[in-house]
N, C-alpha and C positions, 0 to 999 in steps of 0.2 A: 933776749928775745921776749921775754915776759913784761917787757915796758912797753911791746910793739904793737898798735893797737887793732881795728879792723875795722869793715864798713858793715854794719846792722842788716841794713839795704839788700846786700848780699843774700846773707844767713836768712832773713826773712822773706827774699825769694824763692831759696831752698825750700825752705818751711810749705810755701804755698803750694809749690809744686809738690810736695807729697801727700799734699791735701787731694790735690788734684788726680797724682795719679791712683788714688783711692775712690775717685768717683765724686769727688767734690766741686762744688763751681764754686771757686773764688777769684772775686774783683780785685785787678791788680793796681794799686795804687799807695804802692810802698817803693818801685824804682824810680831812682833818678835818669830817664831818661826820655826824651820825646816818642810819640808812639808813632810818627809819620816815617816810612820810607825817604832811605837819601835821595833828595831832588834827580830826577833822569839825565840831567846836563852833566852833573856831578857824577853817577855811576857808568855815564856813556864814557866821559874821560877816562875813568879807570879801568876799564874795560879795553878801551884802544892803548893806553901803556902798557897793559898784560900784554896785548898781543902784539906791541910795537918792541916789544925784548925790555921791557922797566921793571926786570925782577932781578935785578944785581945790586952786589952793594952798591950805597952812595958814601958822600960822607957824614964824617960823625955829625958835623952839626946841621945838613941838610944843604937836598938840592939847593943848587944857586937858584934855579926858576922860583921856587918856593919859598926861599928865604930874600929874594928883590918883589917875590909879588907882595909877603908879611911886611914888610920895610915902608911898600907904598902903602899899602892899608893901613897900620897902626899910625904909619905917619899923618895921611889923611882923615882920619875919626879922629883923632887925639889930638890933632893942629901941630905938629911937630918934627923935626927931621930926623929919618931913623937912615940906620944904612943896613944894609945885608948883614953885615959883620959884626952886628950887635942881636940878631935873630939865630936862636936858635932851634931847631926844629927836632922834637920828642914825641914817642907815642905815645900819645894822651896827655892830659894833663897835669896825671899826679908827679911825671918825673921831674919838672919844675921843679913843686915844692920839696922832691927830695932830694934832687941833685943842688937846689939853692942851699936846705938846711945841712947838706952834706960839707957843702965848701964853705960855708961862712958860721957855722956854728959849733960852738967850744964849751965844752962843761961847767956851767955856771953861768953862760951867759943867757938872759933873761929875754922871752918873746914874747911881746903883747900879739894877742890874737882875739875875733870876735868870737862868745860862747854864749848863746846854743852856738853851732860854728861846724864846718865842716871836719868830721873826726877826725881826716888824717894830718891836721896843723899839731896836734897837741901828739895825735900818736909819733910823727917824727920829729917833733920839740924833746919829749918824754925818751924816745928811741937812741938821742946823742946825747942824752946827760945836760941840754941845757934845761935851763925853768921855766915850765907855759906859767903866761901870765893870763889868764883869761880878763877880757873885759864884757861885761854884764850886758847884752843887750837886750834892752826890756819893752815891754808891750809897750806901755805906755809912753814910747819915744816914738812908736812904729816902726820897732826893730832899729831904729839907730842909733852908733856911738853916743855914750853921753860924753861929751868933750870933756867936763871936767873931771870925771873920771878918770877919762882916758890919759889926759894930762898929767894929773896927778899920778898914775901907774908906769912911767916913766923916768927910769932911774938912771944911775954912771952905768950900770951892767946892761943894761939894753942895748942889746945885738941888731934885733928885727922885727919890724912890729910888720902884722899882714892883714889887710884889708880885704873886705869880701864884699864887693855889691855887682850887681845886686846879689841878695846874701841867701846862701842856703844852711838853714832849711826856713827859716820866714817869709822871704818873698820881700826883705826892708831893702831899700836903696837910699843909698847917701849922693844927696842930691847938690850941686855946685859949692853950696855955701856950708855944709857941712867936710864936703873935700879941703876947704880951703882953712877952714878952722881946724881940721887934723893940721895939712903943712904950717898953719900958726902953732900949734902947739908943740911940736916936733923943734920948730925953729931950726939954729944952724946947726944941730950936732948930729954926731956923725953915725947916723943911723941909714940902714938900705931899708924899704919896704915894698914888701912883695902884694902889688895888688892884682888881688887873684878876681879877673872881668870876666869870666867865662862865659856869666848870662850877658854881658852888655848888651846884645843884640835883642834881646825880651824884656823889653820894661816896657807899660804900659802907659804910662801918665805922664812921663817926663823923658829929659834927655841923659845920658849916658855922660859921667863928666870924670875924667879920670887922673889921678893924681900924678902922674906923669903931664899933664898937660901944664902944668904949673913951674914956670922955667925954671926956679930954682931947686926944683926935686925932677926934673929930666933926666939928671943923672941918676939918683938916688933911689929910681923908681925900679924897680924888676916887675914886669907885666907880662901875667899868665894868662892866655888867652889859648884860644882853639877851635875844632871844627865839631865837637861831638853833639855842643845843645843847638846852637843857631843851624846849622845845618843838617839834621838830624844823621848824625856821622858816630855815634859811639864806637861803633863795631870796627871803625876803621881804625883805629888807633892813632890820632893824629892831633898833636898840638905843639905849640911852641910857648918861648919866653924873649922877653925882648929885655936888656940891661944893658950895661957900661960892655963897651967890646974886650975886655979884660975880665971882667968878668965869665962872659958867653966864652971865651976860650975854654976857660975853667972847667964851665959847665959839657963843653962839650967834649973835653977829657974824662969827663965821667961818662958821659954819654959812649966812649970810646973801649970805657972796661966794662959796660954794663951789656947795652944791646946793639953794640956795634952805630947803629944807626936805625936811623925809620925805614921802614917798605919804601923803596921808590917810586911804583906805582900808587901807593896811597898818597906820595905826595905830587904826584902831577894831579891826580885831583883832586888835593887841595888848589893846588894853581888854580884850575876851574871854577872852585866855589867863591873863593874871592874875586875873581875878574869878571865871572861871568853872569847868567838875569838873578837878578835878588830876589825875585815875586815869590819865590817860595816860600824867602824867611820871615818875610811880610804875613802871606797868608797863615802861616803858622802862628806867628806872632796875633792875628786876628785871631786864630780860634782857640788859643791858652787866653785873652782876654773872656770872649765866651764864658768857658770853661770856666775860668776862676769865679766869676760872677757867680755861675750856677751853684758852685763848691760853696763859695761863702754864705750866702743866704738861705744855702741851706744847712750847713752849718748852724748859721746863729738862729733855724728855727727849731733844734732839737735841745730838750733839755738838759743844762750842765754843761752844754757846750759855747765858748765865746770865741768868733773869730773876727779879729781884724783884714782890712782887705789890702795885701800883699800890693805891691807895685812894679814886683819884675820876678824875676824866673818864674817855674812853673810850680809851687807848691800853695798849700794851705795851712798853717801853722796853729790852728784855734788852741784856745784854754782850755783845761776840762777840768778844771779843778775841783770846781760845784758840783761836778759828778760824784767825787767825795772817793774815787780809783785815781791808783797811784798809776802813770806814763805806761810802765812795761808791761804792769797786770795789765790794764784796758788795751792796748794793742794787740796782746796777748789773746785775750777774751774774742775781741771783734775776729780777728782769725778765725777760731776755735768754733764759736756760735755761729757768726753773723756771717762770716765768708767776707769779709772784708780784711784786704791788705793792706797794712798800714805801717808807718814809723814811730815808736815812743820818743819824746823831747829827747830823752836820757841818751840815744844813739847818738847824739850834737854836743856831750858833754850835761854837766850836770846842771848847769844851768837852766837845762833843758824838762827838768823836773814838771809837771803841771803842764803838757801839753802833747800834743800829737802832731804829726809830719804827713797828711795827705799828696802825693803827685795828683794835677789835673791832665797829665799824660794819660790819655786813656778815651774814650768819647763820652758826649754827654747823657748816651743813652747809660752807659756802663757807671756813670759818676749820678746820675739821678738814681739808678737802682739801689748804687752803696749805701746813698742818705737814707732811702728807704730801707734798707735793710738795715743800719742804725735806729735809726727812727724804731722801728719793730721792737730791735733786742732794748734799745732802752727803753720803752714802755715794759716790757716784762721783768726788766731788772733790775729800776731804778724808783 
């Protein structure tokens, strides 16, 4: 249990709230999560499954409705044929990555993963005995793989290498021809990788291009996807993974001794978020562009701080090195002084050293005030 890791995110929401409930105002902009209400089409579903009797078990790997509606949608965004019986259907996202690292990985076998990166790849890499490989993603790439790196970190013992774009906690997205230079460098051996698309629906600049689309890793590809960022669904508990249908059995035999299965009514409206108007995730997607604008520029006008401008999910990942404060004191500090929530790099893995994790989840009255209230403490402290 002492290899088992945790989410920062968490513990420094705790943190806040005791700020608060002492009489303190502090800005929240340390969770990973959207601040908008789930879309009314989406809560009216689920609302009519409660009351249409959709509170009994299903099955372990999910409704049929849910997992033929998953099937046409990843088939459709990703250009490819998926079937019901390669979808499986988990609350939320993490149990993917734990019920993948659970069935495919063996002590000593080796996982390439992105670092800064999300904690829990390494926490349950670290958790089975196998060995995280961190690879570097660095500013100066704009948060993406550097291929030859990545290349080169590829050895006989690699198990499973996992991909994250767009990537948290930077905001970097690996765009068509970086997808395609990973499956070159991969080539034909016999690796599975788990590409964790959670954000695909929020990238700003560009199209969403995913390594399952590329025929010769359609098998090879395990894709974590779900309903908590694009639809603002956290609380409902709801995601799936799509892979080989031999595999998804697997998965969903774990699924079987763990939490039986999903809420059934959370998955009928899932059914509704993918079939039904999209203008939600649209408008959302419209005002985390906003948002990040405001975040960065104000950002790069306070001193010691450098941010580059993110291209998809919802965060801001600036430098703060020239501050001349090490990741967890300065987050630490901002709390404490300034009323500002925030994430150290170090929460991402160590790589993560020299930087901070902003959410633009929040409005932009609330994210103009924070800068202000930075702005403030570092004129008096710096």
């Amino acid at each position: 249990m002492r290899g088992l890791g945790t989410e920062l995110s968490f513990e420094m929401l705790v943190r806040a709230r005791a700020l608060e409930a002492k009489g303190r105002d502090i800005i929240h902009l340390e969770i990973g999560e959207p601040d908008f209400d789930t879309p009314d089409n989406v809560v009216a579903a689920g609302v009519k499954a409660l009351e249409s009797g959709w509170t009994h078990y299903g099955p372990s790997a999910g409704l049929p409705e849910l997992r033929e509606a998953v099937a046409r949608y990843v088939g459709h965004t990703r250009g490819v044929e998926v079937c019901p019986e390669e979808v499986v259907i988990v609350p939320g996202g993490k149990p993917i990555i734990f019920f993948v690292a659970l069935a495919l990985l063996e002590p000593g076998d080796e996982v390439l993963y992105p670092s800064p990166g999300y904690p829990i790849y390494e926490s349950m890499i670290d958790f089975l005995g196998a060995k995280p490989v961190p690879i570097h993603v660095r500013e100066e790439h704009e948060f993406r793989l550097d291929i030859d790196e990545f290349s080169e970190s590829i050895t006989d013992r690699t198990k499973l290498i996992i991909l994250n774009s767009p990537h948290n906690p930077t905001g970097g997205v690996l765009d068509e021809g970086d997808v395609r230079d990973i499956a070159e460098a991969i080539g034909e051996r016999n690796i599975l990788v788990l590409s964790d698309e959670i954000y695909s629906r929020l990238i700003f600049e560009s199209r969403h291009f995913s390594l399952m689309s590329i025929p010769e890793f359609r098998d090879r590809t395990i894709l974590l996807d779900g309903f908590s960022k694009a639809y603002a669904m956290t609380g409902w508990r709801l995601g799936y993974g799509v892979m080989r249908a031999d595999l998804a059995a697997q998965v969903a035999r774990l699924m079987t001794n763990s939490n039986s299965c999903t809420a059934s009514f959370t998955q009928i409206a899932g059914v509704e978020a993918l079939v039904g108007d999209q203008s939600s995730v649209e408008h959302m997607l419209d005002e985390f562009r906003i948002r990040r604008n405001v975040m960065v520029a104000g950002l790069n006008q306070i001193k010691g701080f450098r941010c580059t401008q993110p291209r998809g999910a919802f965060y801001a990942f600036p430098n703060i090195c020239d501050t001349g404060w090490r990741s967890d004191d300065l987050a630490d500090v901002l709390l404490e002084e300034a009323g500002v929530a925030c994430l150290p790099g170090t929460a991402f893995g160590k790589f993560g050293e020299g930087y901070l994790r902003f959410s633009v989840a929040n409005s932009i009255e609330n994210i103009e005030q924070a800068l202000a209230r930075i702005r403030q403490w570092n004129a008096k402290r710096l």
